[in-house]
C-alpha positions in Angstrom: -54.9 7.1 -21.7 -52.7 6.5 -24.6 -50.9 3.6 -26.9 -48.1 3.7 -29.1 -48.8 2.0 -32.3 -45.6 1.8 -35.1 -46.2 4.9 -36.8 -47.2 3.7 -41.1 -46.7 5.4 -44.2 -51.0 5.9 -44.1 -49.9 8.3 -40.9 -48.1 10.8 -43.0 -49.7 13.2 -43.9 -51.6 14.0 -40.7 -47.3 14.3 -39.1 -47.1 17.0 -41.9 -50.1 18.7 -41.4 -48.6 19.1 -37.3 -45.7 20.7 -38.9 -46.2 24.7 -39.6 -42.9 25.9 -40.0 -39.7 25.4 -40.8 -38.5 26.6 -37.1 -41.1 23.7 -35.9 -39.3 21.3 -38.1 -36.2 22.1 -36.3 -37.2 21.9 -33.2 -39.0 18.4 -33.8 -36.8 16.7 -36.3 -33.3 18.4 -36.2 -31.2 19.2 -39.3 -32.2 15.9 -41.1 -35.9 16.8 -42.3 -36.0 20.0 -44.6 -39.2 22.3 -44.5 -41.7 21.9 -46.1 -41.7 18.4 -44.5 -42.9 16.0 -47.7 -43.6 12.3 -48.1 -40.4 11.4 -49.5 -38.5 12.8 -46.3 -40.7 10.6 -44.3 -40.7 7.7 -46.3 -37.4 7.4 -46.3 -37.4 8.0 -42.4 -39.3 4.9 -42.1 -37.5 3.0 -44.4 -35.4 0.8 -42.0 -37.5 1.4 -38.8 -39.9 -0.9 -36.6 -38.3 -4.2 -37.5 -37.2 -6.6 -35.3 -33.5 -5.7 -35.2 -34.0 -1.9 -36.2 -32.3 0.9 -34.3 -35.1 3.0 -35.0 -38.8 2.8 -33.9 -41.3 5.1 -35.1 -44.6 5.4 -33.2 -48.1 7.1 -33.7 -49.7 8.6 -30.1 -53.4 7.1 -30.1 -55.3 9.0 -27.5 -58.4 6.1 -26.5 -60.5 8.5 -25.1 -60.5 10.6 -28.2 -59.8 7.9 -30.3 -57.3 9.7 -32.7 -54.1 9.8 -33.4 -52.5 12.8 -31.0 -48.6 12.5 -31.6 -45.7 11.4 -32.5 -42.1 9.6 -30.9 -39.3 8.0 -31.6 -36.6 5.1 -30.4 -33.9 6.1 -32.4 -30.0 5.3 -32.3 -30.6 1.8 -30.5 -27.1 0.3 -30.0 -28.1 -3.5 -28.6 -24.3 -3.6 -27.2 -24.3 -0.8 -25.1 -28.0 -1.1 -24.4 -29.1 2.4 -25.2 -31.2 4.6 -27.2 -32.3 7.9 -27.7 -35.8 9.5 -27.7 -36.3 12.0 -30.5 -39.5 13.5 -32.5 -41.8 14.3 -29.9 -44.5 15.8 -30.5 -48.1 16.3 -29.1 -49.7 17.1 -32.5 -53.0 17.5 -31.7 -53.7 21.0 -29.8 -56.9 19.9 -28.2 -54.5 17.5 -26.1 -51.7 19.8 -25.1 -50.9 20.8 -21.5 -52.8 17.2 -20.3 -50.3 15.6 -19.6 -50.1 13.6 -23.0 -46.5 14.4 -22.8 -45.6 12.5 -19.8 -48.0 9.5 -20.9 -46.0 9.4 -23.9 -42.4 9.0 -22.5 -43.9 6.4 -19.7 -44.9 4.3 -22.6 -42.0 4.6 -24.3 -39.1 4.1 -21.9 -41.5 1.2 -21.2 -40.6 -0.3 -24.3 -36.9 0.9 -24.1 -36.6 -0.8 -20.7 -38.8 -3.8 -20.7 -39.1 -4.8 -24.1 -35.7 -3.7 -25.3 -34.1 -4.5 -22.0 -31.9 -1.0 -22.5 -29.3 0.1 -20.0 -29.6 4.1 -20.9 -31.9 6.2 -22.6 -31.0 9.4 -23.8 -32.6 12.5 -25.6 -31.9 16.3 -26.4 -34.0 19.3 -25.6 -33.6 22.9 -26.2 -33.2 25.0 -23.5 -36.1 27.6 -24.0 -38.6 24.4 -24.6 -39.5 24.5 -20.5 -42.8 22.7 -20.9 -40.8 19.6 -22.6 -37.8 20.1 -20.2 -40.3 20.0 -17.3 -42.3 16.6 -18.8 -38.8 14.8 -19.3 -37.8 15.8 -15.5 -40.9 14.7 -14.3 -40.2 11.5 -16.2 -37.2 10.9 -14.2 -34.8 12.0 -17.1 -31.6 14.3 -15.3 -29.4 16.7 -17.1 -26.4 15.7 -18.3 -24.9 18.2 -20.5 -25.3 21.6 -22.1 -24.5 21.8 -25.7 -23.9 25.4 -26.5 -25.0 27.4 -29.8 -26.2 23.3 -30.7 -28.2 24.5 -33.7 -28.7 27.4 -35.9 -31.7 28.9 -36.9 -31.7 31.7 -38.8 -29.4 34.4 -36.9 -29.6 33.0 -33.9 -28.5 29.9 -32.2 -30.2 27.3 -29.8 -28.2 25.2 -27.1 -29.6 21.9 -26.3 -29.4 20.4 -22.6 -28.6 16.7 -23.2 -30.5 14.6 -20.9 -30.5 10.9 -19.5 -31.9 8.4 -17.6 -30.8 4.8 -16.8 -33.1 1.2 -16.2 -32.5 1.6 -12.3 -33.7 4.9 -11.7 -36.4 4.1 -14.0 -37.6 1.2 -12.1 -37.7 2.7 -8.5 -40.2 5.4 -9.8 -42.2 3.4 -11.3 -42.6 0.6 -8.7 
């Protein structure tokens, strides 16, 4: 079982330790962190975040059975008129957890917090097409495609597309009755 907890500066470096390359970095934290990942870049990532009237939220995976911090997510973009938000910077950083199912734990508790204590309409997030294991977590999550954005990033000399993906409070709430 696991909790989010806001995510502190004393959790840094253990987020950069998860972070072995700069094809990684992309994948978790999109064209706005350069590799190597530092301090400073995630300093000023927090900067603004987990206040009361924030659009971002920055959380820290705690794994109780292990008692350690596993992971990492985000509630970014959080636009109180429209009532969305969008999931970014997931990441199950501890290998002795991956393929348990950590994944889905982690996107339960956090559209938790998008629809109950946020009261959100729509939650959002992006995903790159080859990352099958995260595309299959966010289906299983209830999450649906909604888009394909071709050639989304580039890396190197190739480039990624990134299926755009959705869920809204309703369809939420039947699965988890």
């Amino acid at each position: 079982m696991i909790e989010l907890q806001h995510f502190e500066c004393s959790d840094i470096q253990q987020l950069i330790n998860w972070i072995p390359s700069a094809e990684f970095l992309l994948q978790w934290g999109g064209p706005s962190f350069q590799y190597p990942l530092t301090k400073q870049q995630l300093e000023k990532y927090l900067k603004h975040a987990n206040e009361e009237d924030s659009d971002t939220y920055i959380y820290k995976v705690i794994d109780h059975d292990m008692q350690q911090v596993v992971g990492h997510i985000s509630l970014g973009k959080v636009d109180r008129v429209n009532q969305s938000a969008r999931v970014g910077k997931v990441l199950v950083g501890s290998s002795e957890v991956r393929g348990k199912g950590i994944g889905c734990e982690m996107m339960k508790a956090i559209l938790t917090i998008a629809f109950e204590e946020l009261k959100l309409h729509k939650v959002t997030l992006g995903v790159f097409d080859f990352n099958t294991s995260a595309i299959h977590c966010y289906e299983k999550s209830g999450f649906v495609r909604e888009g394909l954005l071709r050639d989304a990033r580039k890396n190197g000399d190739e480039y990624w597309n990134l299926i755009e993906m959705g869920i809204l409070k309703d369809e939420w709430c039947k699965m988890n009755k």
